[in-house]
N, CA and C of each residue as an Amber inpcrd file, in Angstrom:
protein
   198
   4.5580000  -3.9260000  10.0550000   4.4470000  -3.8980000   8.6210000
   3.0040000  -4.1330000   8.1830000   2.1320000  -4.5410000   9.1570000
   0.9890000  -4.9710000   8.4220000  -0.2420000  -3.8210000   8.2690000
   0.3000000  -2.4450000   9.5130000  -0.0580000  -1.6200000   8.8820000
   0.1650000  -1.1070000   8.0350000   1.0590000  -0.9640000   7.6750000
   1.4630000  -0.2680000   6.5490000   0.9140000  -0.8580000   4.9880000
   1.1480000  -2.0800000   5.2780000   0.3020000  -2.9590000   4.4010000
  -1.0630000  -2.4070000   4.3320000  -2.1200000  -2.6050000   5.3090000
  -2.9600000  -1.9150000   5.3810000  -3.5370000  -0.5890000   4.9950000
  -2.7090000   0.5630000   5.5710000  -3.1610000   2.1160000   5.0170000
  -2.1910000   2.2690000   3.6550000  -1.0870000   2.2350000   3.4860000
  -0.5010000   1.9350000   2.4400000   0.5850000   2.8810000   3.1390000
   0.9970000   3.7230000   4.0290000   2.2000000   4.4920000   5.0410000
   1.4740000   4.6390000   6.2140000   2.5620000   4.9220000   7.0190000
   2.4590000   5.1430000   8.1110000   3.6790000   6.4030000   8.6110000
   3.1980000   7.6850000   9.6180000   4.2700000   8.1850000   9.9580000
   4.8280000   7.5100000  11.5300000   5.6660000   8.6190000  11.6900000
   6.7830000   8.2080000  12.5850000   6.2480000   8.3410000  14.2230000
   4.9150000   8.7580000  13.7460000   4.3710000   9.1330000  15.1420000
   3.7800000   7.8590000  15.1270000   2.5230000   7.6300000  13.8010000
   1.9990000   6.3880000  14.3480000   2.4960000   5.0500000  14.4370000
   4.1100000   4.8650000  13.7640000   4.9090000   3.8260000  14.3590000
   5.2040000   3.8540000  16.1390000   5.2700000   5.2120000  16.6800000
   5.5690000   5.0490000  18.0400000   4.5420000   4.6130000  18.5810000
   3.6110000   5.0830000  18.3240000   2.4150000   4.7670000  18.9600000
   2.3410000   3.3750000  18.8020000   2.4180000   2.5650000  17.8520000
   1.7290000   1.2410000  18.0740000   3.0940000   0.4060000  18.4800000
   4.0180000   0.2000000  18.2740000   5.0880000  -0.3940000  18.9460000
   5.2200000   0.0620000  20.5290000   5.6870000   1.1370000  20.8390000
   5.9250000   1.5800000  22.1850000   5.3350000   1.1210000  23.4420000
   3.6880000   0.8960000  22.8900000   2.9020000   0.1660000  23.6850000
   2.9590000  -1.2530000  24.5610000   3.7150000  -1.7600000  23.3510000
   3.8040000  -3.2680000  23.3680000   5.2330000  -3.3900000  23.7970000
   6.2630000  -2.6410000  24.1490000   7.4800000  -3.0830000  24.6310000
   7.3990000  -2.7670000  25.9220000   8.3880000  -3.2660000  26.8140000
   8.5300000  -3.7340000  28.2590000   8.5180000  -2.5060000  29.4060000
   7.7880000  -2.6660000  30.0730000   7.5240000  -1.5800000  31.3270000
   8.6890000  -1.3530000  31.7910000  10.1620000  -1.8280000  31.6680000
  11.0090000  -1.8710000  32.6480000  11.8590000  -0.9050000  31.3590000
  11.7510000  -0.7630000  30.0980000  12.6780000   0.7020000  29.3350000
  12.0560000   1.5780000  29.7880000  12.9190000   2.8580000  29.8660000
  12.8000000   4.1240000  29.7710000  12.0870000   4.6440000  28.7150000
  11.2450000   5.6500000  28.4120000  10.6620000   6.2380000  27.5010000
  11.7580000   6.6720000  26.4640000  12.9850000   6.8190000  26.8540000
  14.0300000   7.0820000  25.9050000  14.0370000   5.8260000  25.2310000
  14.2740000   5.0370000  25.6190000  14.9630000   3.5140000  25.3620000
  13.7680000   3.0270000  24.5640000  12.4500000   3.3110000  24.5550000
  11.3460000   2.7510000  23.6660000  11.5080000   3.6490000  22.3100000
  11.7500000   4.6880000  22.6450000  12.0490000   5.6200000  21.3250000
  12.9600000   4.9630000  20.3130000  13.8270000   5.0960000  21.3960000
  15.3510000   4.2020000  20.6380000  15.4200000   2.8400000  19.9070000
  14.4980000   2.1150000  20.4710000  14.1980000   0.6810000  20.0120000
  13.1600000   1.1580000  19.1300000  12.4810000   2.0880000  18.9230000
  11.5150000   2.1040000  18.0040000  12.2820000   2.2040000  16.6390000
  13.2610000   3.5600000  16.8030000  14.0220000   4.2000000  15.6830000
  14.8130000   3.0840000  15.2950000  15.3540000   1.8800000  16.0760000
  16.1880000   0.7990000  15.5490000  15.4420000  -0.4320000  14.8970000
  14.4770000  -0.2240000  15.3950000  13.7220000  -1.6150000  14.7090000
  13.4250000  -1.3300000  13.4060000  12.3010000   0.3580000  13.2930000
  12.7940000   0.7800000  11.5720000  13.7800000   0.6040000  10.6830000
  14.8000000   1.1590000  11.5540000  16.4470000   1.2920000  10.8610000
  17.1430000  -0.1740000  10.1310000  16.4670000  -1.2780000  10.8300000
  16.8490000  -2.9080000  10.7550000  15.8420000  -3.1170000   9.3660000
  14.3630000  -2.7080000   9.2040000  13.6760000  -2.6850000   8.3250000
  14.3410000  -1.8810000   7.4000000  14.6660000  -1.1060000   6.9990000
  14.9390000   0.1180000   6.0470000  15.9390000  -0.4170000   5.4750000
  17.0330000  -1.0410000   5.9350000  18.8360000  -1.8310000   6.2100000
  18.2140000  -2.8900000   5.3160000  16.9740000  -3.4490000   5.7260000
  17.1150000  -4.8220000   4.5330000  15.9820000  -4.4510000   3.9560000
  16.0360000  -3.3220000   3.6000000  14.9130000  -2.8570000   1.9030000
  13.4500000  -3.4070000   2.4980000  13.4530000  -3.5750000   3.1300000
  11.4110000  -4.3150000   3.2090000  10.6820000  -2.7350000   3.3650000
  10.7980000  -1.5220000   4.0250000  10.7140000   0.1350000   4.4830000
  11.5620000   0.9340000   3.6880000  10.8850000   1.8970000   3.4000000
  11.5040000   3.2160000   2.7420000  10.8540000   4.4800000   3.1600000
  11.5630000   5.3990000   2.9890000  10.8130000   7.2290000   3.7150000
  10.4460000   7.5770000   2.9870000   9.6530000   7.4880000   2.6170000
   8.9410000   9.0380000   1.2630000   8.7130000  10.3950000   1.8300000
   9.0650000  10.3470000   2.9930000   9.5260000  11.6940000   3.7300000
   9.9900000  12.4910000   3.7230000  10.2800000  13.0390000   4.7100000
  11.6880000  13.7640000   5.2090000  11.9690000  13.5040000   6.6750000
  12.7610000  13.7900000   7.3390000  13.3620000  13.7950000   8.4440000
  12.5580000  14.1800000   9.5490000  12.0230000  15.7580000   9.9450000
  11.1520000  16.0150000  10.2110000   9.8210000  15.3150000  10.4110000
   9.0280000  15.0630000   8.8860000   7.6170000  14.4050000   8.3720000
   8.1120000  12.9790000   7.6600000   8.1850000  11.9510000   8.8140000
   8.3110000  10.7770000   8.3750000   7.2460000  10.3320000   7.1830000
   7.1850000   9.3450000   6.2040000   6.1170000   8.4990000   5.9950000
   6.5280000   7.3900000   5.3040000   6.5430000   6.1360000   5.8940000
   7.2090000   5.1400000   6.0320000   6.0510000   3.8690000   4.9060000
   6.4270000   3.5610000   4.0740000   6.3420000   2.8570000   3.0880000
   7.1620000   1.5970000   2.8100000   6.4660000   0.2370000   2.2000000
   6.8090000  -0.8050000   2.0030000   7.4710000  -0.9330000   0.6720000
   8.8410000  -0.9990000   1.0580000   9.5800000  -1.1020000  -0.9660000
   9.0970000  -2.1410000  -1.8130000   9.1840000  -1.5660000  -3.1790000
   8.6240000  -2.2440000  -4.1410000   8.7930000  -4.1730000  -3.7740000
  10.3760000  -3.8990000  -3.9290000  11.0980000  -4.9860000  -4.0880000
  10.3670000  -6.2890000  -2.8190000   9.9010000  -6.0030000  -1.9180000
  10.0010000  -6.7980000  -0.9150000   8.2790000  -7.3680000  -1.3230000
């Protein structure tokens, strides 16, 4: 979040990129994906993230509210 804070979005690529890094040598490249897409999904679930996107062209933004 603190990028995002920072540039003011972020897409879905440069969320993989900076998480993926930092999780455990012993997941699968699937399984980092997967934990990537769930850790968003947990953000998004309690309003702190929102898509100003689309599906395709993520761009992941901090909701007003939070």
């Amino acid at each position: 979040m603190a990028f995002i804070q920072k540039y003011g979005a972020a897409s879905q690529k440069e969320l993989d990129g900076l998480i993926i890094e930092k999780l455990s040598r012993a997941l699968t490249d699937k399984q980092k994906i997967n934990k990537v897409g769930n850790l968003i999904s947990a953000l998004r679930i309690e309003g702190k993230v929102k898509n100003n996107g689309s599906d395709k062209k993520s761009s992941w933004v901090l909701s007003k509210i939070f």
